[in-house]
C-alpha positions in Angstrom: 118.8 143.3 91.2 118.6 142.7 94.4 116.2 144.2 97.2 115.4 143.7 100.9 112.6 146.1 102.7 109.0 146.6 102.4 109.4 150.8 101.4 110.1 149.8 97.5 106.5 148.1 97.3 105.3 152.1 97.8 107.2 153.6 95.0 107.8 150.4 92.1 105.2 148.3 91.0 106.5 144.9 91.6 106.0 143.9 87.7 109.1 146.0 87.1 111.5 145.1 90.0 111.3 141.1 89.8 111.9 140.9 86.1 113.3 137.0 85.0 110.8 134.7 85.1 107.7 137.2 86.4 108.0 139.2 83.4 105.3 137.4 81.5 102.8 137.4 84.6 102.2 141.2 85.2 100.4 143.0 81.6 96.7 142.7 83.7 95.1 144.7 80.7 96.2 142.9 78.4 95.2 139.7 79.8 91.8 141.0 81.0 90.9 143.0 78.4 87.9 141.2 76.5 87.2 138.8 79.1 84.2 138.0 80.2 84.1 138.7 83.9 82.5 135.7 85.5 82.8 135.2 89.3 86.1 132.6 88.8 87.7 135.4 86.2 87.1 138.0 88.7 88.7 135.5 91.4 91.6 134.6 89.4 92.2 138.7 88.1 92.1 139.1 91.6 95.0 136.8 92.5 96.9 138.2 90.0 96.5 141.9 91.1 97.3 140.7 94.6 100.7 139.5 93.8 102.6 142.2 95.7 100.6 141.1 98.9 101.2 137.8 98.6 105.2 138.3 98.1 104.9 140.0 101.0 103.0 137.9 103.1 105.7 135.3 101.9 108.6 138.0 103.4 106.9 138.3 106.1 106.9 134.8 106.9 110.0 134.1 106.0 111.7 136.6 108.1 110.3 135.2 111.2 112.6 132.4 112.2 110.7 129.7 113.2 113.0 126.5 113.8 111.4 123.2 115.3 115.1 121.5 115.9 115.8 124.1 118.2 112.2 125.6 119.3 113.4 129.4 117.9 110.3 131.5 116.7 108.0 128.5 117.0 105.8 130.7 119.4 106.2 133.8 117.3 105.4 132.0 114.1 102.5 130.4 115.5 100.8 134.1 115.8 101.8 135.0 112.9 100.1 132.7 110.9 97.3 133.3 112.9 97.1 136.9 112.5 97.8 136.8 108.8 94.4 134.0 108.2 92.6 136.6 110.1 93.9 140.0 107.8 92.9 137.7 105.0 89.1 137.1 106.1 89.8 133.7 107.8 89.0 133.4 111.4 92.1 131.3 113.1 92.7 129.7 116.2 95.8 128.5 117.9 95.8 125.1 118.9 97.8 123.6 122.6 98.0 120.0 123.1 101.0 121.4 126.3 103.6 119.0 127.6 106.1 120.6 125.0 104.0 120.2 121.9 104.6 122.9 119.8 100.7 125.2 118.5 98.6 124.1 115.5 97.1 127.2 113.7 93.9 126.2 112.8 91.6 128.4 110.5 88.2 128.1 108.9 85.7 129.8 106.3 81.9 127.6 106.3 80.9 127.7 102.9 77.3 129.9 102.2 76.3 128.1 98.7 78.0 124.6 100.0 78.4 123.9 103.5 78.5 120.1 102.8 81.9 119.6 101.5 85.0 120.6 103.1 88.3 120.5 101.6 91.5 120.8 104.3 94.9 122.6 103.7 97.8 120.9 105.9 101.0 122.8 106.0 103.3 123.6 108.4 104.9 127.0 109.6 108.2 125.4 111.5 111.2 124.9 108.9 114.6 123.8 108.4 117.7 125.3 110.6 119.4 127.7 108.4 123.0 125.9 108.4 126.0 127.4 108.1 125.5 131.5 107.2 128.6 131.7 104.7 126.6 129.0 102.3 124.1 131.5 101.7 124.6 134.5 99.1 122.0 136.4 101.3 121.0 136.5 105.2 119.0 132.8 105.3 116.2 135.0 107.0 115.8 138.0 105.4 113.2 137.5 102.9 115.3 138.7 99.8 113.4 139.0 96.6 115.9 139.3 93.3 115.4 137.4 89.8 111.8 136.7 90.8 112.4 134.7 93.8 111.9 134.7 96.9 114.9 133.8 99.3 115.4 132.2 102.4 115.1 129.5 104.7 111.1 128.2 104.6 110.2 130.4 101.5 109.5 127.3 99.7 109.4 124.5 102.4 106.7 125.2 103.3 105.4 129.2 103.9 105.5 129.9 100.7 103.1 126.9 99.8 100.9 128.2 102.3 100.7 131.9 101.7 99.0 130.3 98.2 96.5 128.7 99.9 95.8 131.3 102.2 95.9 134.0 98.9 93.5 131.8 96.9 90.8 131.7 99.8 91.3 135.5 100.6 90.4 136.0 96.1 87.5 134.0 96.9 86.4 136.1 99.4 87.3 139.6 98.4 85.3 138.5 94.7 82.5 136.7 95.3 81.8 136.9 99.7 82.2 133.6 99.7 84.0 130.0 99.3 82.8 127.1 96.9 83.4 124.7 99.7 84.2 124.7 103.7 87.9 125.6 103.9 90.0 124.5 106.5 93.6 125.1 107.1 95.8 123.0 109.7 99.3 124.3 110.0 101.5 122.7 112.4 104.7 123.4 113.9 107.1 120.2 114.2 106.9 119.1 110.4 110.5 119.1 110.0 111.1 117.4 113.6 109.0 114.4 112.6 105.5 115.7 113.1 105.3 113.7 117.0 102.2 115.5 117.9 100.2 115.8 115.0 98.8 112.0 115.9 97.9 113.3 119.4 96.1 116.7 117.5 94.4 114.8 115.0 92.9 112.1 117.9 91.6 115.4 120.2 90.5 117.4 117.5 89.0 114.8 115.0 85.4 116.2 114.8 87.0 119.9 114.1 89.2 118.6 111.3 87.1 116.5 109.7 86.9 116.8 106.4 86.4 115.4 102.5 89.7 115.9 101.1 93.2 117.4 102.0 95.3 119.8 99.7 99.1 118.1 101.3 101.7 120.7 102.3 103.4 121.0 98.9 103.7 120.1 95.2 106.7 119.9 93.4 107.0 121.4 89.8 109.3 119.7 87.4 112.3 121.3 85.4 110.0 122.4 82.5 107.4 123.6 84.8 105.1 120.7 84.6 103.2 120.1 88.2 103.7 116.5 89.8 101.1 115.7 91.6 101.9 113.0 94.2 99.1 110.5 95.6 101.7 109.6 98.4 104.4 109.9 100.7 107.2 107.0 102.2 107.5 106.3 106.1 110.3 107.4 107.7 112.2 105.5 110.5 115.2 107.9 112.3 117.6 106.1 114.8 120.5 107.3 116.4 123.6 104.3 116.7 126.1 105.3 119.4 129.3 102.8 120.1 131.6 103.5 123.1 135.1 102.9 123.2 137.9 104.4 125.9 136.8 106.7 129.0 138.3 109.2 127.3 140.1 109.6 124.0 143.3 108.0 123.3 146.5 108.2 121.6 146.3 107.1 118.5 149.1 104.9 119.3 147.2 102.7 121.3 144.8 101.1 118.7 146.8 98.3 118.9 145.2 97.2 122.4 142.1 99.4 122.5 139.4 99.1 119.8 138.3 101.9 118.1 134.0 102.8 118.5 134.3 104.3 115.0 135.6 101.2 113.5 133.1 99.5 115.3 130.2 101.5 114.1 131.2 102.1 110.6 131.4 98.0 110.4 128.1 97.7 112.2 126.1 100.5 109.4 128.2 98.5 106.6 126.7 95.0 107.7 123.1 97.0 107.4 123.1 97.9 103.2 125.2 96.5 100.4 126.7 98.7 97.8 123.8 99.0 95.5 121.2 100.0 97.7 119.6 96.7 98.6 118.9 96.9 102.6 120.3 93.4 104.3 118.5 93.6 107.7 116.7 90.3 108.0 112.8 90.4 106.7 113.1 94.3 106.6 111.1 93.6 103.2 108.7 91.1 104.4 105.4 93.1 104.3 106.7 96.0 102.2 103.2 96.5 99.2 104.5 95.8 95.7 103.7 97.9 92.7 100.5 97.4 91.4 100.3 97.1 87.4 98.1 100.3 87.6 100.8 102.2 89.6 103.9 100.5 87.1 101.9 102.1 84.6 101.9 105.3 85.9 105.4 105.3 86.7 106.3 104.7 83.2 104.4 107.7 82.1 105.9 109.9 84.3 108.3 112.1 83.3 112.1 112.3 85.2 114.8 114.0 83.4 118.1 112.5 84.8 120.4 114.2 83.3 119.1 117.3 84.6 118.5 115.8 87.9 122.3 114.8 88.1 123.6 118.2 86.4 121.7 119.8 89.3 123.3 117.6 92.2 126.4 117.4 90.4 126.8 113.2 90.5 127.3 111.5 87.1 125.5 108.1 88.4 122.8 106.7 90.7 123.0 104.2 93.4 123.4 100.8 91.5 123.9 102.7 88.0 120.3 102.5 87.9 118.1 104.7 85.6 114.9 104.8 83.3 111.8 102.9 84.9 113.9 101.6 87.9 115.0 104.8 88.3 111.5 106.1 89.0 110.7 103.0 91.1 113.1 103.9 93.5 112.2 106.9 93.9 108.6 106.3 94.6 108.8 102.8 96.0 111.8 102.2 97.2 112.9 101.4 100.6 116.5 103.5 101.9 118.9 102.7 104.7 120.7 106.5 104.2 123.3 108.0 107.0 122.1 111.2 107.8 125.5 112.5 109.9 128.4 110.4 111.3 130.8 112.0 113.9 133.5 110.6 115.8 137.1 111.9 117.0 138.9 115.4 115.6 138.0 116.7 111.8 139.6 120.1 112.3 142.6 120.8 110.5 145.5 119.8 110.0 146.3 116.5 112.5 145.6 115.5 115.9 146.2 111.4 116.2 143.7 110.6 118.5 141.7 107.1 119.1 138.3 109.0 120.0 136.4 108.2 122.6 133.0 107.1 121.5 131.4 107.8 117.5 127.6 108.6 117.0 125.8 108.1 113.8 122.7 109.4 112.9 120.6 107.3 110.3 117.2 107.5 108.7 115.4 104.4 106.6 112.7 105.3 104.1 109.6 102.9 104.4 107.4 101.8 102.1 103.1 100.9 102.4 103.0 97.8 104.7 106.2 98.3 106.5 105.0 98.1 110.1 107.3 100.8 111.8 107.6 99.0 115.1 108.4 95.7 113.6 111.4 97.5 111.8 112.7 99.0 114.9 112.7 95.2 116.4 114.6 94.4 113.3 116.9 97.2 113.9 118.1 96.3 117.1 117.9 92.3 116.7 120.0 92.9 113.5 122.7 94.4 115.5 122.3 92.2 118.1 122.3 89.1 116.0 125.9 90.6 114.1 127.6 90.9 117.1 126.9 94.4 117.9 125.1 94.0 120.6 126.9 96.5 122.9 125.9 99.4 119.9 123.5 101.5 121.9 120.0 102.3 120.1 117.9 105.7 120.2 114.4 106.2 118.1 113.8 109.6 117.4 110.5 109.0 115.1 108.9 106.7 113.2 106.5 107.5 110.7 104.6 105.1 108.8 104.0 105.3 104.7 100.7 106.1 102.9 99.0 106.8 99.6 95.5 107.6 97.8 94.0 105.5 95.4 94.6 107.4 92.3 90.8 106.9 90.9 89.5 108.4 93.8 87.4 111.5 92.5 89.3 113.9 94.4 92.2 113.0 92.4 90.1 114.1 89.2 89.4 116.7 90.9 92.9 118.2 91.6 94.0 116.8 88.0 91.7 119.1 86.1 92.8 122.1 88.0 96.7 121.5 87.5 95.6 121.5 83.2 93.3 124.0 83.5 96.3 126.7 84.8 99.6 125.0 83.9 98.2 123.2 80.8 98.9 120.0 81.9 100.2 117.7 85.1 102.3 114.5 85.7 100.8 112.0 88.2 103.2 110.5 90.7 102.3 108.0 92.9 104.2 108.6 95.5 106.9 111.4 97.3 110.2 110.5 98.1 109.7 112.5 101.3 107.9 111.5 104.5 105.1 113.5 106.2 102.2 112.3 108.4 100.0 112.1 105.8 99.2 108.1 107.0 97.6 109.9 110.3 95.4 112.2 108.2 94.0 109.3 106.8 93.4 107.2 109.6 91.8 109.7 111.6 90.3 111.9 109.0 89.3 108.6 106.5 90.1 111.1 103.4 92.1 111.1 100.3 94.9 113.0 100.5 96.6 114.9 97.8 99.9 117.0 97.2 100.0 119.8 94.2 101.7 123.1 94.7 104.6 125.3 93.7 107.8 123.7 95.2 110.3 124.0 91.8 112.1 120.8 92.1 115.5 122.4 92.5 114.3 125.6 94.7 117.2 123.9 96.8 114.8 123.3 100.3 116.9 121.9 103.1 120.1 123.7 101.8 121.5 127.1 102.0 119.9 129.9 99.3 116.2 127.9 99.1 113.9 129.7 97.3 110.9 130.3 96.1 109.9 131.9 92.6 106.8 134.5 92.6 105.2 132.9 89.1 104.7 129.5 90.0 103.3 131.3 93.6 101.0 133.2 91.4 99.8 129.5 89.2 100.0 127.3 92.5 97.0 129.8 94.0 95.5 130.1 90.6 95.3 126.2 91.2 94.1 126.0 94.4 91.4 128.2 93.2 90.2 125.6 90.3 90.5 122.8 92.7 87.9 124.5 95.3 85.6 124.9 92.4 85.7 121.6 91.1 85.8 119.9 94.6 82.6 122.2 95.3 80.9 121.9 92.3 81.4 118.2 91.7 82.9 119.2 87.8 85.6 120.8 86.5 86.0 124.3 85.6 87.2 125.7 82.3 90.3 126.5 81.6 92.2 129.7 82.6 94.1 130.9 79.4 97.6 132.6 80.7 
């Protein structure tokens, strides 16, 4: 079934129109019935009952375009947030740093009963641009709920990992008048454009922000439901290569005399990676950190199905017919040279023989702990420049450098007990495969940052029909409420029994 508008929540309780994998959520009588209402039960009933606002919220959100690539709905979005902390008992702020920088929404709840630890939520309201519309089996911003999902560009990446933050503080609040810790939430705008600002935000607002411990801006949740949760995330270096050729294109006829700048770029981005991965720019993986034995350990424990992986991204073999603990070491640890868009000359249809005129690739390298981002941009352009393509003009977009969290920092404990206590169980990964600026938040904030949450790990984010489904909404704010109590407290709180 499918269903767009907000008139439906009025007449049909939501239990009955989402159906596939919400039906075993809703049955509150059931579930409640005997328990002993302590202030967590009465938090965690409450998130449960709340489910229709939160889906809500979510459409809401997801139905206000909000594009950092292009700057559409940033300004909107920004208020939005804003006004939704506030209808959930969080007082919120917008945050200007001016000179193009797009707002922070900043929101915060001082703990009564514990005013001495504060845990932060980063997310970020700006997402993805929708793509092409005919990809998408409904409008990319209408909000659609059908099969227990939520669809649409941002509903999992990342509004729908905030509205369960934001739904887990609002329990605590409606239940007990009160938080177990000082919340804050920093939700930025530019996460999918590289994050520029957030440095310049964290370096004027450091004393506001401050903090014990960040909740990162998502979590993924494996293919049998099992929550990863990642102690780190790569760096990220994005360079544009341009090569020039003729003033203007040519016919085609003419390559004879007149080289071609796609030739010319496609040989200089071969000379840069050989065919099974490896990167061959000179001492690009000088000061890149090895794997620890305690991290190798880890890795071996953790759980990656690949044949599900490749079923989903319908490929029958990974770069270098890797697999098992490489596999998994790539993925965490491994350093990519990838090309994000290539364009040069006509790719219409049918034929046009042209020689074009100049080519542009876009590219974006993956970096590892230790990789010093500026040093890899020297290497960049001397690599070229050494290889005899010298002439190949150079443009940084961002550069982000790689961080991770000691995984026997207590926080971690903390956050681990929480993921067993509601999904029964949890799979520690030391590191994303993604890049955020989680290496500022712990330079300026000096605290261990940590990503758990409710992204399913094919809810297709970054591509047309992404999506987000209500029951692991419902367990990721369950979560977030055992990980504010046992943050708080300093111990872990018992287990919720679905």
């Amino acid at each position: 079934m499918t269903w767009n508008g907000d008139a439906i929540f009025r007449t049909i309780p939501l239990h009955v129109v989402l159906g596939g994998h919400c039906a075993r959520l809703w049955g509150k009588s059931s579930r409640w019935s005997g328990v002993r209402m302590t202030n967590q039960n009465r938090v965690l009933a409450r998130v449960d009952s709340d489910m229709d606002g939160m889906v809500l919220g979510l459409q809401e959100l997801v139905r206000q375009p909000s594009v950092s690539a292009t700057g559409e709905g940033i300004e909107e979005c920004a208020r939005l947030v804003r006004g939704m902390l506030e209808r959930c008992g969080i007082p919120a702020e917008i945050l200007r740093l001016g000179g193009g920088a797009a707002p922070v929404v900043y929101g915060e709840v001082r703990s009564k009963a514990n005013p001495e630890k504060t845990i932060l939520f980063y997310n970020h309201y700006d997402v993805q641009p929708a793509g092409d519309a005919s990809l998408w089996d409904e409008p990319p911003f209408a909000g659609i709920v059908k099969d227990g999902s939520v669809f649409g560009r941002g509903a999992a990446d990342d509004k729908g990992e905030l509205v369960t933050r934001v739904w887990a503080v609002k329990a605590c609040l409606e239940e007990t008048g009160d938080v177990p810790c000082n919340v804050k939430f920093v939700v930025e705008g530019e996460e999918e454009t590289g994050s520029e600002h957030m440095g310049a935000y964290l370096s004027r607002y450091q004393k506001k922000f401050s903090c014990d411990g960040v909740i990162w801006e998502f979590g993924y949740v494996d293919a049998s439901d099992m929550p990863i949760i990642s102690l780190g995330m790569k760096g990220l270096l994005f360079a544009e290569l341009r090569a020039s050729g003729p003033a203007r294109d040519a016919h085609s006829s003419l390559a004879v005399l007149i080289e071609n700048p796609a030739w010319r770029l496609v040989e200089a981005i071969s000379s840069m990676r050989s065919a099974d991965g490896t990167i061959l720019i000179k001492d690009w993986y000088e000061e890149a950190a090895p794997l620890s034995d305690d991290e190798l350990k880890l890795l071996d424990k953790e759980r990656f199905d690949e044949d599900s992986f490749k079923t989903e991204y319908g490929i029958v073999s990974f770069v270098g017919d890797t697999g098992g603990l490489e596999a998994k070491k790539a993925l965490a640890a491994g350093a990519t040279c990838n090309i994000a868009g290539l364009s040069s000359g006509y790719a219409g249809e049918g034929t046009k023989t042209i020689l074009p005129a100049g080519a542009i690739a876009k590219l974006d390298f993956r970096l590892v702990p230790n990789m010093d981002s500026k040093k890899q941009v020297e290497r960049l352009r001397s690599h070229l420049h050494d290889g005899g393509f010298g002439d190949i003009e150079v443009r940084i977009f961002h550069v982000e450098a790689a961080a991770r969290t000691d995984p026997s920092a207590p926080f971690v404990a903390d956050v681990k007990a929480a993921a067993d206590a509601v999904f029964g169980g949890h799979i520690l990964n030391i590191s994303s495969a993604g890049t955020g600026p989680m290496a500022q938040f712990a330079e300026y904030l000096g605290a261990p940052c940590v990503a758990v949450g409710c992204t399913h790990v094919f809810s297709r984010i970054h591509s047309p029909n992404e999506f987000a489904r209500v029951d692991l909404l419902r367990d990721a704010a369950m979560c977030i409420c055992h990980v504010m109590w046992n943050f708080g407290a300093g111990h872990h709180s018992p287990k919720f029994q679905k």
